[in-house]
PDB file of N, CA, C and O in Angstrom:
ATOM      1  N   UNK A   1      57.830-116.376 -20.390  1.00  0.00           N
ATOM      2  CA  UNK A   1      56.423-116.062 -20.220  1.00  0.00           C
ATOM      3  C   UNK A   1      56.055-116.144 -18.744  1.00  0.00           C
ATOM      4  O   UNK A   1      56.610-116.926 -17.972  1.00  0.00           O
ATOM      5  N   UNK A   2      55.334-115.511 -18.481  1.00  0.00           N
ATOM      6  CA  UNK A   2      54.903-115.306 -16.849  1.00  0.00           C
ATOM      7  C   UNK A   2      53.401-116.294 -17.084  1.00  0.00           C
ATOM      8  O   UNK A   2      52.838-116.505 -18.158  1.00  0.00           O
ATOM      9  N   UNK A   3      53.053-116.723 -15.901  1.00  0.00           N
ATOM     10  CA  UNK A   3      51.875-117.490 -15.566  1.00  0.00           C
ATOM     11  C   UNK A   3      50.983-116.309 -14.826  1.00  0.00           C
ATOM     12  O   UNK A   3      51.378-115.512 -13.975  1.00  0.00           O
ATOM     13  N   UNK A   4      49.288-116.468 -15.567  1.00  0.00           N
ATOM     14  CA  UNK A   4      48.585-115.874 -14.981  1.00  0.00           C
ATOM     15  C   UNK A   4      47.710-116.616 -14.508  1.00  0.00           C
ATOM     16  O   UNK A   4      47.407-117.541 -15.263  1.00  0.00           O
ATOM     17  N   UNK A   5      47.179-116.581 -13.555  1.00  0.00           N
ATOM     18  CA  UNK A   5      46.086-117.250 -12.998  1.00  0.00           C
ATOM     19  C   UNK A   5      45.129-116.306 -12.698  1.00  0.00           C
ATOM     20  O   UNK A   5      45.124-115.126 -12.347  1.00  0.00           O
ATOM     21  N   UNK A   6      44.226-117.265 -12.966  1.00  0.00           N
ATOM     22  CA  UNK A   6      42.293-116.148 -12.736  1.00  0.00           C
ATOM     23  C   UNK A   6      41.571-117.061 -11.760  1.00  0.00           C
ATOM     24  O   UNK A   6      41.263-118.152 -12.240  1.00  0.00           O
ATOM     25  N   UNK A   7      41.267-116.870 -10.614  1.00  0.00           N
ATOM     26  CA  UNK A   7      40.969-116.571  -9.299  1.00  0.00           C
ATOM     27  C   UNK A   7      39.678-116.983  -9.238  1.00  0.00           C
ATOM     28  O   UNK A   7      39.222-117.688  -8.338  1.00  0.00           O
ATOM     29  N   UNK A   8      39.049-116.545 -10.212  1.00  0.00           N
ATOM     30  CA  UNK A   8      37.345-116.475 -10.034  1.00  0.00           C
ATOM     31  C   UNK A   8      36.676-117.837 -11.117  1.00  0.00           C
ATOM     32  O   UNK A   8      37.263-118.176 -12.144  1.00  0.00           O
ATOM     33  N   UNK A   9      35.743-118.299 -10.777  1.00  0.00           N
ATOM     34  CA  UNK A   9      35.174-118.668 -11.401  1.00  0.00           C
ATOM     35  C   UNK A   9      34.436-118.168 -13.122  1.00  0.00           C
ATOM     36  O   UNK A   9      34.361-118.810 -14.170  1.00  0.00           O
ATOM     37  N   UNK A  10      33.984-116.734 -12.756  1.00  0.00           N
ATOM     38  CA  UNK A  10      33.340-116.449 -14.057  1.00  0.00           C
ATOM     39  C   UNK A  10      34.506-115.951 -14.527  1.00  0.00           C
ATOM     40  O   UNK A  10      34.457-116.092 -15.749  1.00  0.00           O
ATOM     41  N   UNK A  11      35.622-115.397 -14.189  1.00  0.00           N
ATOM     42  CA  UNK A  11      37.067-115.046 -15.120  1.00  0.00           C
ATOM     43  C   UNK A  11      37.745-116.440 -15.538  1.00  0.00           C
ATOM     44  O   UNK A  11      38.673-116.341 -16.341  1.00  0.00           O
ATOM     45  N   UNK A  12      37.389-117.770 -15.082  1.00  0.00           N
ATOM     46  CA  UNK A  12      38.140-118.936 -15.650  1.00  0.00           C
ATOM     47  C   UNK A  12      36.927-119.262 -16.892  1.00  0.00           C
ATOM     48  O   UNK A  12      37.305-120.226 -17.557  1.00  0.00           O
ATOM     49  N   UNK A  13      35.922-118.855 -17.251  1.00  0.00           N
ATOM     50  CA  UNK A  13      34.582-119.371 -17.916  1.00  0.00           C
ATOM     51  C   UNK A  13      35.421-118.295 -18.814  1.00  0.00           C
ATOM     52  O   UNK A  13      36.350-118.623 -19.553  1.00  0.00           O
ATOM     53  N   UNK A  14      35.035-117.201 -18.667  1.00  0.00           N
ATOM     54  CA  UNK A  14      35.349-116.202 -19.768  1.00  0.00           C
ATOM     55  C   UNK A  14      36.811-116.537 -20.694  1.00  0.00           C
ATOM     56  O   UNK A  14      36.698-116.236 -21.883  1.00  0.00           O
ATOM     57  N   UNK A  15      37.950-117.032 -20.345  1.00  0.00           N
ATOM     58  CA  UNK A  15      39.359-117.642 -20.522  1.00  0.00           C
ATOM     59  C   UNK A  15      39.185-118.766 -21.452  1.00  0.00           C
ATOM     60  O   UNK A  15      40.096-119.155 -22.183  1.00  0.00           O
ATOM     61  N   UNK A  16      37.707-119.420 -21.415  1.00  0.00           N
ATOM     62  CA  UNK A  16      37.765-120.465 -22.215  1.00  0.00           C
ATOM     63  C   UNK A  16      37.437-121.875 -20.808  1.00  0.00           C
ATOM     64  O   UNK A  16      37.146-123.051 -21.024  1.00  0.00           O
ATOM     65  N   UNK A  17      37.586-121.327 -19.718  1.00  0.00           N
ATOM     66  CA  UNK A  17      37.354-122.564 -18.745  1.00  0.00           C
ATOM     67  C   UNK A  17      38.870-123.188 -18.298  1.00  0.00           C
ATOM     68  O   UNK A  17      39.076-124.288 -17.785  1.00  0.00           O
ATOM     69  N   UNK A  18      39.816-122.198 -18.634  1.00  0.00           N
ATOM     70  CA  UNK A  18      41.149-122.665 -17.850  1.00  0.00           C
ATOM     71  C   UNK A  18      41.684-121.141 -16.795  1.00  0.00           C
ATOM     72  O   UNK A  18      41.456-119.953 -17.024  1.00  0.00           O
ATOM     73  N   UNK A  19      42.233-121.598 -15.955  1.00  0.00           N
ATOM     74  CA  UNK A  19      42.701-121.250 -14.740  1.00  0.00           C
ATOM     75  C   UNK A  19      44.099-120.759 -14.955  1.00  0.00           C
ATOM     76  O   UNK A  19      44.228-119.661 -14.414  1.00  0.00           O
ATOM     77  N   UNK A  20      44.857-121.042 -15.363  1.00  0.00           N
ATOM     78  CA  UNK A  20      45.928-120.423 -15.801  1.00  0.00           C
ATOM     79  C   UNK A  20      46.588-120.748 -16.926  1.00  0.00           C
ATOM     80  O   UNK A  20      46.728-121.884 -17.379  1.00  0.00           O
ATOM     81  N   UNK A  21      47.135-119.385 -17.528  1.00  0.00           N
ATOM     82  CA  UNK A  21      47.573-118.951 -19.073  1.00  0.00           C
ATOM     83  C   UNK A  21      49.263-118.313 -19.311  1.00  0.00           C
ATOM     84  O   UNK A  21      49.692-117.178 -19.101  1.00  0.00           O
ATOM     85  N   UNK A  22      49.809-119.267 -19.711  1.00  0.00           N
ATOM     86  CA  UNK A  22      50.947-118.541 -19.762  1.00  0.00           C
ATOM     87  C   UNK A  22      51.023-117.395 -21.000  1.00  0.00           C
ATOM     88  O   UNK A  22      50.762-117.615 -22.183  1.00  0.00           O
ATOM     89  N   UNK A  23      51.463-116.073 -20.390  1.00  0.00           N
ATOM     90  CA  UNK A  23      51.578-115.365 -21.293  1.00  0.00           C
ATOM     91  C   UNK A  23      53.069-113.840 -21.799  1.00  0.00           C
ATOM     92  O   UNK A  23      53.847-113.040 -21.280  1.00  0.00           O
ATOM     93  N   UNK A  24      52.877-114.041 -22.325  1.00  0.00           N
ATOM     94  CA  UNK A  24      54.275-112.812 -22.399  1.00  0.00           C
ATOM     95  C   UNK A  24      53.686-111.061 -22.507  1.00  0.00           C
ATOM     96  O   UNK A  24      52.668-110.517 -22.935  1.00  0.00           O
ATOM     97  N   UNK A  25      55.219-110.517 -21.731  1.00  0.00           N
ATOM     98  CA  UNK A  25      54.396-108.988 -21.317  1.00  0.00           C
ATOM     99  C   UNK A  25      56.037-108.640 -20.639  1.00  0.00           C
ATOM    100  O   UNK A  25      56.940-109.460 -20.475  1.00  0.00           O
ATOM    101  N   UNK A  26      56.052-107.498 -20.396  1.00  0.00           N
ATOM    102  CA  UNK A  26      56.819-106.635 -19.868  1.00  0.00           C
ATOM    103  C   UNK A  26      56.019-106.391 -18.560  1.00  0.00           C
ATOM    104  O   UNK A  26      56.609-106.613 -17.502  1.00  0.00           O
ATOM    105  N   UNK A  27      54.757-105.963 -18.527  1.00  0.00           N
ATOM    106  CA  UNK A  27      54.003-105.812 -16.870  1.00  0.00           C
ATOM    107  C   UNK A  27      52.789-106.140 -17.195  1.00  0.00           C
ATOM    108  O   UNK A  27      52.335-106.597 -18.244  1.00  0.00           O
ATOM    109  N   UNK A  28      52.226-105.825 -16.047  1.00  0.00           N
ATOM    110  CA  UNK A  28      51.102-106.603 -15.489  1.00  0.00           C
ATOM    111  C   UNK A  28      50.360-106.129 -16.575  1.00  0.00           C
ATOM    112  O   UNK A  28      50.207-106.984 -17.448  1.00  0.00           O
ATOM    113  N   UNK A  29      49.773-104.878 -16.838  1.00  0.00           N
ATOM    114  CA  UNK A  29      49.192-104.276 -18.188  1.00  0.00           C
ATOM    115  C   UNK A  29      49.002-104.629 -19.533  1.00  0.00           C
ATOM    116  O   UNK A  29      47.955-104.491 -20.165  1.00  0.00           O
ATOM    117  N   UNK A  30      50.217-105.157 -20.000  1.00  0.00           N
ATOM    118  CA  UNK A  30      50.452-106.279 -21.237  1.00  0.00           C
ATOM    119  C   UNK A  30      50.119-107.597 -20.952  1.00  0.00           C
ATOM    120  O   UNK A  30      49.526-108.276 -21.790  1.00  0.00           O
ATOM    121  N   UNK A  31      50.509-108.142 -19.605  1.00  0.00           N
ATOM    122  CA  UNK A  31      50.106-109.628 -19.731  1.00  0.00           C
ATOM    123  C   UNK A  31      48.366-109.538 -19.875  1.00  0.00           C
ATOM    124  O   UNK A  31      47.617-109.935 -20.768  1.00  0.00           O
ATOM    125  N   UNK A  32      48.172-109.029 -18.937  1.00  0.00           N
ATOM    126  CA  UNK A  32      46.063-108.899 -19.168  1.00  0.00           C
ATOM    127  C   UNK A  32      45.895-107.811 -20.749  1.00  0.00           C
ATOM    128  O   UNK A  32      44.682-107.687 -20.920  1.00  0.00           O
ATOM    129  N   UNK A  33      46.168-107.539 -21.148  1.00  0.00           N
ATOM    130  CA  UNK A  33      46.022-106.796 -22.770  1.00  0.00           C
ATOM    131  C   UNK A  33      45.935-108.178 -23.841  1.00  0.00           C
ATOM    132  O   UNK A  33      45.228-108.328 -24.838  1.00  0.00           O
ATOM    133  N   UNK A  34      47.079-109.236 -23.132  1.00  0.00           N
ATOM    134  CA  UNK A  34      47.255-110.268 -24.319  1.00  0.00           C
ATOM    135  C   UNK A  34      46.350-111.735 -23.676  1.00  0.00           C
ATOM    136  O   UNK A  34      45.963-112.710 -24.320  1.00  0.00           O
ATOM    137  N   UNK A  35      46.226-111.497 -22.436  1.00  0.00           N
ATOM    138  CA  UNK A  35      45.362-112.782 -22.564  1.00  0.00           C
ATOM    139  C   UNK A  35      43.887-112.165 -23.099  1.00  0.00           C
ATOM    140  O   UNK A  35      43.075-112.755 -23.812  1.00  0.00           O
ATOM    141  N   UNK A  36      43.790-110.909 -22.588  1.00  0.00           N
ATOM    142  CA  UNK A  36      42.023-110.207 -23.128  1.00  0.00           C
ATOM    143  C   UNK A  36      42.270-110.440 -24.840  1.00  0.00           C
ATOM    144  O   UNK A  36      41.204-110.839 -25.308  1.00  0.00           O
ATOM    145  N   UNK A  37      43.339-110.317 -25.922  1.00  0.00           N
ATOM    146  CA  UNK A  37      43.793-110.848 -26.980  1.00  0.00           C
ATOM    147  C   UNK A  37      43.096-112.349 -27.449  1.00  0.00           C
ATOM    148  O   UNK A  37      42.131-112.680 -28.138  1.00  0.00           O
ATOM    149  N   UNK A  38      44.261-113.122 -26.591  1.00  0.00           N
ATOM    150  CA  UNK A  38      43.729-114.419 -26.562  1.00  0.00           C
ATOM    151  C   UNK A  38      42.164-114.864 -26.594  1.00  0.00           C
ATOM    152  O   UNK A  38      41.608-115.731 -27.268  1.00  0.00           O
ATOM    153  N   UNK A  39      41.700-114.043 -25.713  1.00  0.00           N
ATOM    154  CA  UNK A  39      40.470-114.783 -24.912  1.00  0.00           C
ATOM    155  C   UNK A  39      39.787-113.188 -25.045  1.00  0.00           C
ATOM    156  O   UNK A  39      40.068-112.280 -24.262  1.00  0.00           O
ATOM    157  N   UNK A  40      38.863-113.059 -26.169  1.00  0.00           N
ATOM    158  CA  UNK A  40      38.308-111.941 -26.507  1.00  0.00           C
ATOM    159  C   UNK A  40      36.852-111.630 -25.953  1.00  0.00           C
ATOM    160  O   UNK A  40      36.256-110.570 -26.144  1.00  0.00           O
ATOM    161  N   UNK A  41      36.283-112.923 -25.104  1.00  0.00           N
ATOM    162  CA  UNK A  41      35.299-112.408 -24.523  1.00  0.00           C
ATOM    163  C   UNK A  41      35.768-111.910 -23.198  1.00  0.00           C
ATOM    164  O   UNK A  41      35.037-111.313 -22.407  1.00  0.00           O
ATOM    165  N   UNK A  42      36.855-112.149 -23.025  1.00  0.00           N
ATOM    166  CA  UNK A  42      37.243-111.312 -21.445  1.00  0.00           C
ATOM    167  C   UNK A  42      37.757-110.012 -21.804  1.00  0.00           C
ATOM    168  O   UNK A  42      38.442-109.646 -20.849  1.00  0.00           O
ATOM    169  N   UNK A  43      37.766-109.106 -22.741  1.00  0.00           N
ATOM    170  CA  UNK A  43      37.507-107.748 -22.913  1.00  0.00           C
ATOM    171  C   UNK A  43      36.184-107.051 -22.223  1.00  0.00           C
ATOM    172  O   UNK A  43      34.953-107.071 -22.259  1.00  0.00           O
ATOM    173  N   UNK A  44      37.556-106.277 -21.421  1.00  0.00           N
ATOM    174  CA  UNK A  44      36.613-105.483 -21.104  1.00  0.00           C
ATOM    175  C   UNK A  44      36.087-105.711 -19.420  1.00  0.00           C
ATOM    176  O   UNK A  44      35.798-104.817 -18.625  1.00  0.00           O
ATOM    177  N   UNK A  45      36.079-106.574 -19.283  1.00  0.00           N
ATOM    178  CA  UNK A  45      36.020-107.295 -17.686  1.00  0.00           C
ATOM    179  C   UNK A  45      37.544-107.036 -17.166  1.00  0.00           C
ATOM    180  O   UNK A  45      37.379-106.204 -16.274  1.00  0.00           O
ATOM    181  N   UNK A  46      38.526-107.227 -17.226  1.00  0.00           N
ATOM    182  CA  UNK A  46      39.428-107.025 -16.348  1.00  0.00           C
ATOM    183  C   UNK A  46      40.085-105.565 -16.562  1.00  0.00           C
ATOM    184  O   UNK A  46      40.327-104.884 -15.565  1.00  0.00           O
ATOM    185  N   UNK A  47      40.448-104.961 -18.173  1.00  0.00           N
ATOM    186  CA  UNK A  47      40.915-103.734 -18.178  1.00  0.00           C
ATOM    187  C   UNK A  47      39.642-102.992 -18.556  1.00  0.00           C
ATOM    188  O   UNK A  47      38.717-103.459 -19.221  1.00  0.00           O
ATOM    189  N   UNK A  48      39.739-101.560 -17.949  1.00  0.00           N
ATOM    190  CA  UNK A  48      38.431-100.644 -18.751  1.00  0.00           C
ATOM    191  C   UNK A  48      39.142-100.152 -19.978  1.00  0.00           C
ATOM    192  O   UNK A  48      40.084-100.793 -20.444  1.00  0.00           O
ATOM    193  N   UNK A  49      38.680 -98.931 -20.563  1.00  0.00           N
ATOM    194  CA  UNK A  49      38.596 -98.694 -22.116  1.00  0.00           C
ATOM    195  C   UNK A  49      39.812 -98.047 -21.749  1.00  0.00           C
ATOM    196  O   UNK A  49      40.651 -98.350 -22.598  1.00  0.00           O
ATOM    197  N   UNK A  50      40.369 -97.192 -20.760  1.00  0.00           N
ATOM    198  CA  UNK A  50      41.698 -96.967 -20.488  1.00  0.00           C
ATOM    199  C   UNK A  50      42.693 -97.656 -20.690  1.00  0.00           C
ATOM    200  O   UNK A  50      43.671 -97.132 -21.223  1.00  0.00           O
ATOM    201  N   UNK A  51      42.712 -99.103 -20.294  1.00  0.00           N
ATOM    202  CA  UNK A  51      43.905 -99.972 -20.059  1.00  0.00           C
ATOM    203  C   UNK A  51      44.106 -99.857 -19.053  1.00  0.00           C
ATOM    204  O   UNK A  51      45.262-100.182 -18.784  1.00  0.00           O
ATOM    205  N   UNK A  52      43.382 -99.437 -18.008  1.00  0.00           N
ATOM    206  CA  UNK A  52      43.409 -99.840 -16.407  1.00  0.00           C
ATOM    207  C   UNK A  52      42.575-100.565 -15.716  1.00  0.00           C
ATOM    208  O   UNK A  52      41.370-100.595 -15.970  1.00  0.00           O
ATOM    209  N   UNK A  53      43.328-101.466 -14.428  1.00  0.00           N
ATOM    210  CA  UNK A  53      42.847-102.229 -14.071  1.00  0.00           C
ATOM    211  C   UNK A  53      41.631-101.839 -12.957  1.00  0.00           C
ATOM    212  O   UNK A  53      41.779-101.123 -11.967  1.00  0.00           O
ATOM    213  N   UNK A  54      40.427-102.490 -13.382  1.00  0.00           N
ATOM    214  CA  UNK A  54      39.166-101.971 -12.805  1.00  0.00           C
ATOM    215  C   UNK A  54      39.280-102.025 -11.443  1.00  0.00           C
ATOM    216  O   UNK A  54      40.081-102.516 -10.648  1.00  0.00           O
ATOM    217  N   UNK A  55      38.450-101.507 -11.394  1.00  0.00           N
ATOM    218  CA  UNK A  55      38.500-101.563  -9.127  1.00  0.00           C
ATOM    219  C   UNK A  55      37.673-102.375  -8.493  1.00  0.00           C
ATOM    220  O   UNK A  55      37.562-102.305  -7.269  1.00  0.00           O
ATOM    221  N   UNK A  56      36.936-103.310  -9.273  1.00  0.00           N
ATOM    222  CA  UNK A  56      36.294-104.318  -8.240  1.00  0.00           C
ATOM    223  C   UNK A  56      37.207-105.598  -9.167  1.00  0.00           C
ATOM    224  O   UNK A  56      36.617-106.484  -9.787  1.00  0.00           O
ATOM    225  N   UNK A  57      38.863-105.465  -9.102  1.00  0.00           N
ATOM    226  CA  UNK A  57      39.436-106.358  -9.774  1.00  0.00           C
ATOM    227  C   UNK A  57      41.205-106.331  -8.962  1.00  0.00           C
ATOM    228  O   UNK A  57      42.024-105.414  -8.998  1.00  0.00           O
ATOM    229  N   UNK A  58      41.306-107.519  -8.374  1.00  0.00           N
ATOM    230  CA  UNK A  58      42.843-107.217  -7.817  1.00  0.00           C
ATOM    231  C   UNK A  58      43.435-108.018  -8.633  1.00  0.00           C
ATOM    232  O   UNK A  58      42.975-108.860  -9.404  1.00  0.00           O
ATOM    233  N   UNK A  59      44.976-107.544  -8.302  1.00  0.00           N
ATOM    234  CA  UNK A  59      46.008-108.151  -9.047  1.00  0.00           C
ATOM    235  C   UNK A  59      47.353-108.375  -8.326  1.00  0.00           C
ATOM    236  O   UNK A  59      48.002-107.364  -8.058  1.00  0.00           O
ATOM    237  N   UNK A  60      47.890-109.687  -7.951  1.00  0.00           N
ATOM    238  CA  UNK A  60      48.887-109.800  -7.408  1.00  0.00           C
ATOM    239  C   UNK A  60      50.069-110.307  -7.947  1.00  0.00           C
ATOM    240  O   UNK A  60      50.214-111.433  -8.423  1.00  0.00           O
ATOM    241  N   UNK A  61      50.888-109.447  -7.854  1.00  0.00           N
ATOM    242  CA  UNK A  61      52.379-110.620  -8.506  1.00  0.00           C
ATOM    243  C   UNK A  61      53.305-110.895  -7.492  1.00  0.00           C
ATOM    244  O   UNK A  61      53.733-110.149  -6.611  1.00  0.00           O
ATOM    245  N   UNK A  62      53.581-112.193  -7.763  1.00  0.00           N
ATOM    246  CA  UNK A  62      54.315-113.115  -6.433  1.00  0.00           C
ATOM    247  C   UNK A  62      53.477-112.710  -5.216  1.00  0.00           C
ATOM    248  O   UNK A  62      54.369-111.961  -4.817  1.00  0.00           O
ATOM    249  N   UNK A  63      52.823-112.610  -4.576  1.00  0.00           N
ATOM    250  CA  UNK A  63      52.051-112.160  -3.395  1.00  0.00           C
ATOM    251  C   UNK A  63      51.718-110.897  -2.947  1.00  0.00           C
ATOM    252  O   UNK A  63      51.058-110.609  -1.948  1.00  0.00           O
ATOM    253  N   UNK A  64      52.404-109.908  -4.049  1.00  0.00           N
ATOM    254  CA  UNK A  64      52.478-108.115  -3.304  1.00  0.00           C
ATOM    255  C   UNK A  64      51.132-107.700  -4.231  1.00  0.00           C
ATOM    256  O   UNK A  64      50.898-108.316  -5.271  1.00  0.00           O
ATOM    257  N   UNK A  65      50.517-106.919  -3.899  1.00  0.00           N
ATOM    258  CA  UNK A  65      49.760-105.712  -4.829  1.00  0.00           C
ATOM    259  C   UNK A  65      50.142-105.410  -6.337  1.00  0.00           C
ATOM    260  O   UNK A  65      51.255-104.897  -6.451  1.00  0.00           O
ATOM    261  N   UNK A  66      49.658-105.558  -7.162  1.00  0.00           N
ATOM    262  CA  UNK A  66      50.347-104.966  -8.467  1.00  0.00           C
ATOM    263  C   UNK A  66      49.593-104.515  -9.300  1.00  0.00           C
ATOM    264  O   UNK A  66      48.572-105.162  -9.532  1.00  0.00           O
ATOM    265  N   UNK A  67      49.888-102.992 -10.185  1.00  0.00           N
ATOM    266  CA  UNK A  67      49.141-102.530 -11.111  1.00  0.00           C
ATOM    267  C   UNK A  67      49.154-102.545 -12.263  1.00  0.00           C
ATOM    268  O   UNK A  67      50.032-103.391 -12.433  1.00  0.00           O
ATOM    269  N   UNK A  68      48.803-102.210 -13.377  1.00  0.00           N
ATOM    270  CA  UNK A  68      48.858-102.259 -14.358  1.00  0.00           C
ATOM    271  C   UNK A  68      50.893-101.982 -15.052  1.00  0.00           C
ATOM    272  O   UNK A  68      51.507-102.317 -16.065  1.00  0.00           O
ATOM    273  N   UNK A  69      51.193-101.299 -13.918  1.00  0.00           N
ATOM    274  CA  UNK A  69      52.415-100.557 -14.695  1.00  0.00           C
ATOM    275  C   UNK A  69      53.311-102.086 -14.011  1.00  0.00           C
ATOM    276  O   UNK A  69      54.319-102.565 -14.530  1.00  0.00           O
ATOM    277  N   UNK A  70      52.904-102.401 -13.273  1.00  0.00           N
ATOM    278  CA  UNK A  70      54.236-103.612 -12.206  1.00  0.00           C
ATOM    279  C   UNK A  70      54.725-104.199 -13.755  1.00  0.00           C
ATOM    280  O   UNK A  70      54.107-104.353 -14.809  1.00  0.00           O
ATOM    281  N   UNK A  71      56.119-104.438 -13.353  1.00  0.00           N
ATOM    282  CA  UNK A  71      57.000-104.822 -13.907  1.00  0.00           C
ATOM    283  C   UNK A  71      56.772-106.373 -13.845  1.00  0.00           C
ATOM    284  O   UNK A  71      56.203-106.813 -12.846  1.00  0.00           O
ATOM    285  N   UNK A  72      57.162-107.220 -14.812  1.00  0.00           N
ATOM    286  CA  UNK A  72      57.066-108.680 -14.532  1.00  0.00           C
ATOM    287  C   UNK A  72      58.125-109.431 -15.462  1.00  0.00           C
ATOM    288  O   UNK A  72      58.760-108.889 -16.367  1.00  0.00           O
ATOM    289  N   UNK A  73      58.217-110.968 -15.029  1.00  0.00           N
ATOM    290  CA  UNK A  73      59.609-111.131 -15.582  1.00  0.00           C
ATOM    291  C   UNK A  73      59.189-112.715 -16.021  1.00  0.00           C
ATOM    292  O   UNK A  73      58.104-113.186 -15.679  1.00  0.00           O
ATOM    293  N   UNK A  74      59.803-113.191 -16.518  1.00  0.00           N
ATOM    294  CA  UNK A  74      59.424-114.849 -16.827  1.00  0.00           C
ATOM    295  C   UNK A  74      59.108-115.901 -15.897  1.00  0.00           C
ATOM    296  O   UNK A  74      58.506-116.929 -16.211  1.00  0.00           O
ATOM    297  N   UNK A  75      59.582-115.584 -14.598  1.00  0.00           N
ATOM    298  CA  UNK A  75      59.474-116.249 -13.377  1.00  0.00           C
ATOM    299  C   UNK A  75      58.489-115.667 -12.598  1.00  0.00           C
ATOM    300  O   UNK A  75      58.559-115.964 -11.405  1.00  0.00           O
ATOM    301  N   UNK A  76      57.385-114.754 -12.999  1.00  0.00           N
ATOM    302  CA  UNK A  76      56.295-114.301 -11.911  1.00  0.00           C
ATOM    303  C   UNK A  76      55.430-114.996 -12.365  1.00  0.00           C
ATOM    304  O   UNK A  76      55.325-115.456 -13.502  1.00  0.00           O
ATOM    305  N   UNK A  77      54.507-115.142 -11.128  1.00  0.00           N
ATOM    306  CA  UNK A  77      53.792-115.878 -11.167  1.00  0.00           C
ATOM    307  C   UNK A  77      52.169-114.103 -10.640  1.00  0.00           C
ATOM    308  O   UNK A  77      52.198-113.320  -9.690  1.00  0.00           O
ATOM    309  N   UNK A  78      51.227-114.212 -11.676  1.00  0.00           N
ATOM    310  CA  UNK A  78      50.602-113.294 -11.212  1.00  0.00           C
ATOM    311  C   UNK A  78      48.950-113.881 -11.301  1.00  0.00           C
ATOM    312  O   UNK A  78      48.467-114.685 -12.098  1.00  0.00           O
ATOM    313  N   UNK A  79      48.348-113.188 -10.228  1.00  0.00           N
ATOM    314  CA  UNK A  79      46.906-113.907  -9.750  1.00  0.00           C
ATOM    315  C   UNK A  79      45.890-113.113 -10.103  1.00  0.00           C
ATOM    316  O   UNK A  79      46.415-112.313  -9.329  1.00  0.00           O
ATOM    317  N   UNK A  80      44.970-112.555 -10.502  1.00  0.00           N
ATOM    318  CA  UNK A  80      44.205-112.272 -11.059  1.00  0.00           C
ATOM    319  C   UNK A  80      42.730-112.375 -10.043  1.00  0.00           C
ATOM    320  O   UNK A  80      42.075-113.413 -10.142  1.00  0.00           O
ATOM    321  N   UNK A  81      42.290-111.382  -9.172  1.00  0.00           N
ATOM    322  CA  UNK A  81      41.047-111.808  -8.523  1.00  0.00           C
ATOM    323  C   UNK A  81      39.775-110.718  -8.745  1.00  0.00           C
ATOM    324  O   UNK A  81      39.934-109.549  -9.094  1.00  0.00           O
ATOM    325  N   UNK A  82      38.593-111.307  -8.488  1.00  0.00           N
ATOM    326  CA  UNK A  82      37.650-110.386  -8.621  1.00  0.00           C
ATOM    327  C   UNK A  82      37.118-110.002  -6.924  1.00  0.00           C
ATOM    328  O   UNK A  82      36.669-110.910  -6.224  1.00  0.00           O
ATOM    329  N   UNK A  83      37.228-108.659  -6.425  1.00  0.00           N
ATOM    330  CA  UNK A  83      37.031-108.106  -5.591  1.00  0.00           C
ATOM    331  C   UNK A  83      35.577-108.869  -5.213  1.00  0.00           C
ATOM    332  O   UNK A  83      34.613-109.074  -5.950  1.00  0.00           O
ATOM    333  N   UNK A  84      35.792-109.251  -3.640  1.00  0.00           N
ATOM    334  CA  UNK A  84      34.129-109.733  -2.642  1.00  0.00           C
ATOM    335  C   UNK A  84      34.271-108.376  -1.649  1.00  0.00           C
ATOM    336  O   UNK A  84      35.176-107.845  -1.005  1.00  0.00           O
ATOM    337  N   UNK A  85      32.644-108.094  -1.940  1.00  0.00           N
ATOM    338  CA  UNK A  85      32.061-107.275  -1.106  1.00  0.00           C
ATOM    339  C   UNK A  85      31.414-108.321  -0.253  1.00  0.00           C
ATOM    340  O   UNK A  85      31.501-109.549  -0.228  1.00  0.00           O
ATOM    341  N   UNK A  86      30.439-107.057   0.739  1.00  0.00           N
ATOM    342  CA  UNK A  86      29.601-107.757   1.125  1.00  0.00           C
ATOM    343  C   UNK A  86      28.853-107.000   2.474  1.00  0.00           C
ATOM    344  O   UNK A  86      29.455-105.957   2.728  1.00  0.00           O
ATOM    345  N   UNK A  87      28.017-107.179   3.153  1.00  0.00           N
ATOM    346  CA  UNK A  87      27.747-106.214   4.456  1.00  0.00           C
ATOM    347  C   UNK A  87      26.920-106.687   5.143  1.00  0.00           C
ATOM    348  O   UNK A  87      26.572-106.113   6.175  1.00  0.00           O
TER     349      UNK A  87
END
């Protein structure tokens, strides 16, 4: 199972109030499909009705950029953030 961590405050509220979830997946796409599973009020906030990952929403595995399709393995560790604007 890969470890996800959620970044934000209102994405650790929505989770149930924990910060990271171990979960199983082939990529980044499945692991957020099954914690939004798990944790059914976070539908919808991280993937849209596509199954893609929204754009005021990043996603990193081990430290690089990653999308919905990134590959992931039992040993990634992936971060979960909600995009800051600002001006």
């Amino acid at each position: 199972m890969s470890v996800v961590k959620l970044r934000s405050g209102p994405l650790r509220d929505l989770a149930g109030g924990c910060g990271e979830h171990a979960v199983a997946g082939d990529s980044v796409g499945d692991l957020l499909r099954e914690l939004e599973r798990l944790h059914p009020a976070m539908g919808g906030w991280i993937l849209d009705e596509r199954g893609r990952i929204r754009r005021h929403i990043n996603v990193f595995v081990n430290g690089e950029h990653g999308t919905e399709d990134t590959p992931v393995g039992a040993a990634d560790r992936v971060e979960v953030l909600q995009a800051i604007s600002g001006g």
